[in-house]
N, C-alpha and C positions, 0 to 999 in steps of 0.2 A: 709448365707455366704456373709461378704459383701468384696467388692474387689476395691481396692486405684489404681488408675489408674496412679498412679505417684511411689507408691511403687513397685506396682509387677512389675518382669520386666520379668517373663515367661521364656519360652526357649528358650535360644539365638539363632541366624538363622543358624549359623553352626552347631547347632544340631539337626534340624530337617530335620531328614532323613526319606525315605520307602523306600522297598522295591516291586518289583512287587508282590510276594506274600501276602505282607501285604495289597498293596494296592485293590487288589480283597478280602476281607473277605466274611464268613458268609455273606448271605442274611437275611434280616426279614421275617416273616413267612406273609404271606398277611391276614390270616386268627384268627391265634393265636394270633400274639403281638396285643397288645392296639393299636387303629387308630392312636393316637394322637404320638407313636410313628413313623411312615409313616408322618404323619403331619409335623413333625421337620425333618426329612430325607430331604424330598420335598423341604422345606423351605430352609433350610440348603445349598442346592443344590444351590439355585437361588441365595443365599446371595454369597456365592463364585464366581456363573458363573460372577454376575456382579460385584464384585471385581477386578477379571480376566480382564473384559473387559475395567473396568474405567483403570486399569493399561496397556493397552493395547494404550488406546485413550491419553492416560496422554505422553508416547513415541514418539508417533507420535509429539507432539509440544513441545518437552522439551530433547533437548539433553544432556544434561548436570545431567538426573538424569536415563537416561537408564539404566544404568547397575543394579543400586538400584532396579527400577521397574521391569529388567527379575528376578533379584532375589528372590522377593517376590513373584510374578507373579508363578512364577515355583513353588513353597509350595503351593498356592495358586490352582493352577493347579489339585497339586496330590492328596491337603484336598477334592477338590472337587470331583475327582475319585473315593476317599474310601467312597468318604458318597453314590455319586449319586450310585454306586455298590451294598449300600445297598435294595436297593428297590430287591423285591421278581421276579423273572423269570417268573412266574405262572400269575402273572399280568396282565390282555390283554390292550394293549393300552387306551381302551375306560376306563377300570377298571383305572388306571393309570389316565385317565383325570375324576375322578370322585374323587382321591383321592387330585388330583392340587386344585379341588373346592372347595374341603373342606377346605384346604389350606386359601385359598382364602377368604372365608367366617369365618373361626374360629380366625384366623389371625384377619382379618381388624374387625371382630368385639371387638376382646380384643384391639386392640389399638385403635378404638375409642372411646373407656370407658377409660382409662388413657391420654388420648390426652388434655392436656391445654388447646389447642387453639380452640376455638371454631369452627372458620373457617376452621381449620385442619380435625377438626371432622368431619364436616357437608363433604367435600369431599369426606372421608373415607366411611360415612355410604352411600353418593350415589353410590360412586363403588359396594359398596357390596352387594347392592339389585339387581343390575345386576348380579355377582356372582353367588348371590344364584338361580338367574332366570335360569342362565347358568346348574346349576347343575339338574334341575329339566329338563331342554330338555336333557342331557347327561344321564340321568337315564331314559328317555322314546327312548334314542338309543340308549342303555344298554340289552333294554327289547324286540327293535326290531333286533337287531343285535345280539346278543346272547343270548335272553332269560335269562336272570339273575336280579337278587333283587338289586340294587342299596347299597341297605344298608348295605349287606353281606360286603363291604368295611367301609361304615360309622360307623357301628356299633352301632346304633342310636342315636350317637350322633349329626346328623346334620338332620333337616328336610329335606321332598324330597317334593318341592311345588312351586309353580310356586312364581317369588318376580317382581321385574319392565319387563313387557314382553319382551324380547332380538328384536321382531319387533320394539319397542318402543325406543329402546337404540340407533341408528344412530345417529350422529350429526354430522354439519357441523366441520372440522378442531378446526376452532376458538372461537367454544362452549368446546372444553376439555382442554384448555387452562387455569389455575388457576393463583390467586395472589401468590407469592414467598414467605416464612416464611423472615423475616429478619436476617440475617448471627449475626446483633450484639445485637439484644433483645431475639431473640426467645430460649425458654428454650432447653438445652439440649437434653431432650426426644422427643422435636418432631421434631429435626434434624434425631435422630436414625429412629423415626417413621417413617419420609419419606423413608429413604433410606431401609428400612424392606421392607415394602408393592409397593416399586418402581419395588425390585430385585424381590420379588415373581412373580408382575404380568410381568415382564419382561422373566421371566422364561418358563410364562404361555406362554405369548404369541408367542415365540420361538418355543415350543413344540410343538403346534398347526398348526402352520405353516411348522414340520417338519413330523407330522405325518399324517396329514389331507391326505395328496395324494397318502395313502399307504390304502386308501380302495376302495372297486371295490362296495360297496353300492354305489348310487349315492346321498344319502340323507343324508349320513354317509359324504360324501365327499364337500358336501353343505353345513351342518352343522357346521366343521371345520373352512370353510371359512368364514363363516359369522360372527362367535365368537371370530374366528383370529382378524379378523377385529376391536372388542369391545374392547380386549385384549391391541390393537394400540391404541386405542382410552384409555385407562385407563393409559397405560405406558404415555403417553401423559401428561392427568393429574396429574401424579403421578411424573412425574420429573420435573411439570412447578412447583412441591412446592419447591422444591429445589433453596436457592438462586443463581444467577447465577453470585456475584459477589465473592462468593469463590474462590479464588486461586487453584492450583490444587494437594499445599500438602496440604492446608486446608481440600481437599475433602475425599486426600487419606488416611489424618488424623483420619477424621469422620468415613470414610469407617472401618479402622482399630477398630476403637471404636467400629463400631458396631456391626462387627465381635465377638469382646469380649462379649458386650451386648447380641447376642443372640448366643451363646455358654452358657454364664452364665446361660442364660434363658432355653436353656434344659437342663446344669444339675440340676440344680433344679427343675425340672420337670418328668423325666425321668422313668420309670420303670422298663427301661430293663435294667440289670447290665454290659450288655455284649457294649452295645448303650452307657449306660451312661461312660464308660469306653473313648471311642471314643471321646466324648462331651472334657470329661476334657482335655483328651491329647489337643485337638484344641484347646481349651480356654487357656490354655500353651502355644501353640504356639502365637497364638493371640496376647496372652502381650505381649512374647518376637519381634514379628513384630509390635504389635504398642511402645514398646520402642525405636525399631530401625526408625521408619517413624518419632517416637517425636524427636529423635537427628537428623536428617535431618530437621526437619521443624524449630527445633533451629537454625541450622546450614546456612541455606541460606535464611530464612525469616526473622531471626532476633526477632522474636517471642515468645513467653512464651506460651506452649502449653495449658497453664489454660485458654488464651483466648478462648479457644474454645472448650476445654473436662471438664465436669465437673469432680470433682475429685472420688467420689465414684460411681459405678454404680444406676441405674433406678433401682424402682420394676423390677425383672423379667416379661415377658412377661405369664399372666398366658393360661397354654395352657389345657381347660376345656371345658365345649358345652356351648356355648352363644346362647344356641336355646331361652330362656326368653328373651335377647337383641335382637336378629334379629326381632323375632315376632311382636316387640313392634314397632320397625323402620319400617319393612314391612306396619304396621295398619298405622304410622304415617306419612310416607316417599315417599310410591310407586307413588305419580305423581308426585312429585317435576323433573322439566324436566332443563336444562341449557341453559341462556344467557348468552353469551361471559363468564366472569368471577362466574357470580352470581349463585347458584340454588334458582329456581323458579318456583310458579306455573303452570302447565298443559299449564294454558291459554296464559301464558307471557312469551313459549318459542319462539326462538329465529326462523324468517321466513327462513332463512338461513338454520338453523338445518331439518324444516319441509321438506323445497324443497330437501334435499339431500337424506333425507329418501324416501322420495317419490320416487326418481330416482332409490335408491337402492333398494328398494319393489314392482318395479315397475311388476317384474312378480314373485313373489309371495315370502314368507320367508320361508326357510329353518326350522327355528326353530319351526313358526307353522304347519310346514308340517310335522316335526317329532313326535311333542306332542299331537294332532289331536286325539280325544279319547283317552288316554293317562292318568289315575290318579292312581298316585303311591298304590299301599295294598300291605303289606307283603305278601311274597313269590311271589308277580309278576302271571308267568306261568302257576305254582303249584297253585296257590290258585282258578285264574279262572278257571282251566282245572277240577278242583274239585268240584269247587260250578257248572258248567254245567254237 
C-alpha cells in the first residue's frame, strides 16, 4: 500500500471524535497476542506522548498558532489514551519494562539497517547495545523480584544476554552530544528515523523515572535509577540528531509525517485484526492532521510543503527479531566508547566521560549488583529448582 502524502488528505479534524467508552477498549492479551504487537502499542504510545509534548513547547513561543496546536494536541491526546489502554492489566511493571526493551532493541535495530546515513547508523547501533545490555539486567530483576522467565514477554524473539555493560555506559554530558542531520540534504527517512527512536527512548526514559520509586526492593529501586539515567543520556543523543535550525511548523510538519509513517508501519505489519483496525483509523486521522499542519505551514511560511516531506511514504518500518543484526553489532560494536561527537575505541574515550563514571560508580553499580550470578535459561526458577 503505498500512500501520496500530497493526495490523501485522511479524516478531516472535525471528524475525529471519541468517546470515553471508545477510548478505554479491549486490552491485549500479554501472553496470547504476538510480542511484536505490544511492540507497536509501546512504540506507538511514545510517538504521541512526544507529539503531545513538542505541540505543547511549540505554544509556549508561538502565539499566533495556539489554538491550531490545542486542536491537534487534544486528538493527539485521546490517540494516545486508546493505544497506551491497550497494554494488558496483568502486566507487572518490571514485565512492562521488559517489554519498553524490547522496544528499544527491535525498533533501533530495524532502523539501523534502512538508515542512509552512515553516521546516523553508527549512533543508532551504539544506543542499542546499551538497550540490550539494559534488558538483560531487567530480566535478572524479573527473576529476583518475582521469579519469572523474562521471555514469557519476549517470546523469543529478543535474546536475553548481557551487550555494552550499563556500568560502562555513563558519560560525561558532552560525550551524548551528536552532529545534526542537515534540514536541507538529508534524506527523508532519516528525519523520520530520528524522530521514531527519539520518542521511544523518550518514553523510556519518562517511565523509568515514574515507576522506579514505586518499589520497596532496594536494588529494584537503584536499578531504575541508574538506567533512568542512560535513558537521559540517549534522549540526549537522540535529539542532538535533529537539526536545530528547523522552524517549528517545519518540525510539527515532520512530526505529522511521522505519525503517518509509523501508523502505515503497523498496518502493514499487524496481526491482530482487532489492533490493526485501530492502526488505520489513526493513519486516517494522521493525513487528515498532517493535511491540515500542510495548509498552515503554506499559509505563514510561505512554503511548499515538498520542501520537506517526500511525497510517497518510506519502506514500512519492518517489525521482526533482528536477533542475527544485534549479534553481529554486539561481536563487532560492544567497546566502541564516545568522544565528544565521535564513537571510538575503548582506549580513545573521552577523560571527562571516565571521571564521571568513576564519580558515579564510585560505591558500587546497581546493575552489577542485580545480575551478579545471574544467566538467563529457560524457565528461570523452574528449571534451577528441578535440576537441584
Amino acid at each position: 500500500m503505498a500512500i501520496n502524502l500530497f493526495d490523501a488528505r485522511g479524516t478531516p479534524l472535525a471528524q475525529q471524535h471519541f468517546t470515553w467508552k471508545d477510548l478505554v477498549q479491549q486490552p491485549i492479551s500479554k501472553l496470547d497476542d504476538d510480542a511484536f504487537t505490544r511492540v507497536r502499542v509501546i512504540l506507538m504510545n511514545g510517538i504521541e506522548q512526544q507529539v503531545n509534548r513538542l505541540l505543547h513547547h511549540c505554544a509556549m513561543f508561538n502565539g499566533e498558532l495556539r489554538e491550531e496546536l490545542a486542536n491537534v494536541r487534544r486528538i493527539d491526546h485521546h490517540q494516545q489514551t486508546m493505544i497506551n489502554w491497550l497494554l494488558s492489566p496483568d502486566l507487572s511493571p518490571i514485565e512492562t519494562t521488559i517489554g519498553y526493551e524490547q522496544v528499544a532493541i527491535e525498533v533501533t535495530a530495524a532502523i539501523a539497517q534502512q538508515e542512509p546515513d552512515p553516521y546516523l547508523a553508527q549512533a543508532y547501533r551504539f544506543g542499542l547495545l546499551e538497550d540490550f545490555d539494559h534488558m538483560y539486567r531487567y530480566s535478572a530483576l524479573l527473576d529476583r523480584v518475582e521469579g519469572k522467565d523474562a521471555n514469557n514477554i519476549l517470546q523469543c524473539y529478543t535474546d536475553i544476554m548481557p551487550g555494552r555493560p550499563t556500568v560502562d555506559e555513563h558519560r560525561h554530558p558532552s560525550d551524548d552530544v551528536r552532529h545534526h542531520y542537515d534540514r536541507a540534504t538529508a534524506e527523508p527517512i532519516s528525519k523520520l528515523n530520528a524522530l521514531t527512536i527519539m520518542s521511544g527512548e523518550y518514553q523510556t526514559r519518562d517511565y523509568y523515572m515514574n515507576i522506579g520509586p514505586t518499589f520497596s526492593d532496594p536494588v529494584a529501586r537503584q536499578l531504575y535509577a541508574e538506567i533512568a539515567s542512560i535513558e537521559e543520556q540517549h534522549v540526549t543523543q537522540y535529539a542532538s540528531l535533529l537539526d536545530p535550525t528547523e522552524t517549528v511548523l517545519e518540525k510539527w510538519l515532520l512530526s505529522e509525517a511521522n505519525e503517518v509513517y509509523n501508523y502505515y508501519s503497523c498496518v502493514e505489519s499487524e496481526t491482530n485484526p482487532r489492533i490493526k483496525a485501530i492502526w488505520e483509523r489513526f493513519l486516517d486521522y494522521e493525513l487528515g492532521q498532517l493535511d491540515f499542519v500542510r495548509n498552515l505551514f503554506k499559509k505563514y511560511e510561505q512554503r511548499d510543503p515538498a520542501e520537506v516531506l517526500p511525497q510517497t511514504l518510506p519502506d514500512p518500518i519492518p517489525y521482526e527479531s533482528q536477533r542475527d543484526y544485534v549479534r553481529m553489532v554486539l561481536g563487532q560494536e560492544v567497546d566502541l566508547r564516545a568522544n565528544s561527537t565521535q564513537f571510538v575505541p575503548r582506549e580513545q574515550e573521552s577523560r571527562a566521560s571516565i571521571d564521571y563514571r568513576s564519580r558515579m560508580n564510585a560505591e558500587g553499580s546497581p546493575s552489577d549488583t542485580v545480575a551478579a550470578g545471574y544467566q538467563w535459561q529457560p524457565g528461570t526458577e523452574l528449571a534451577r529448582s528441578k535440576a537441584a
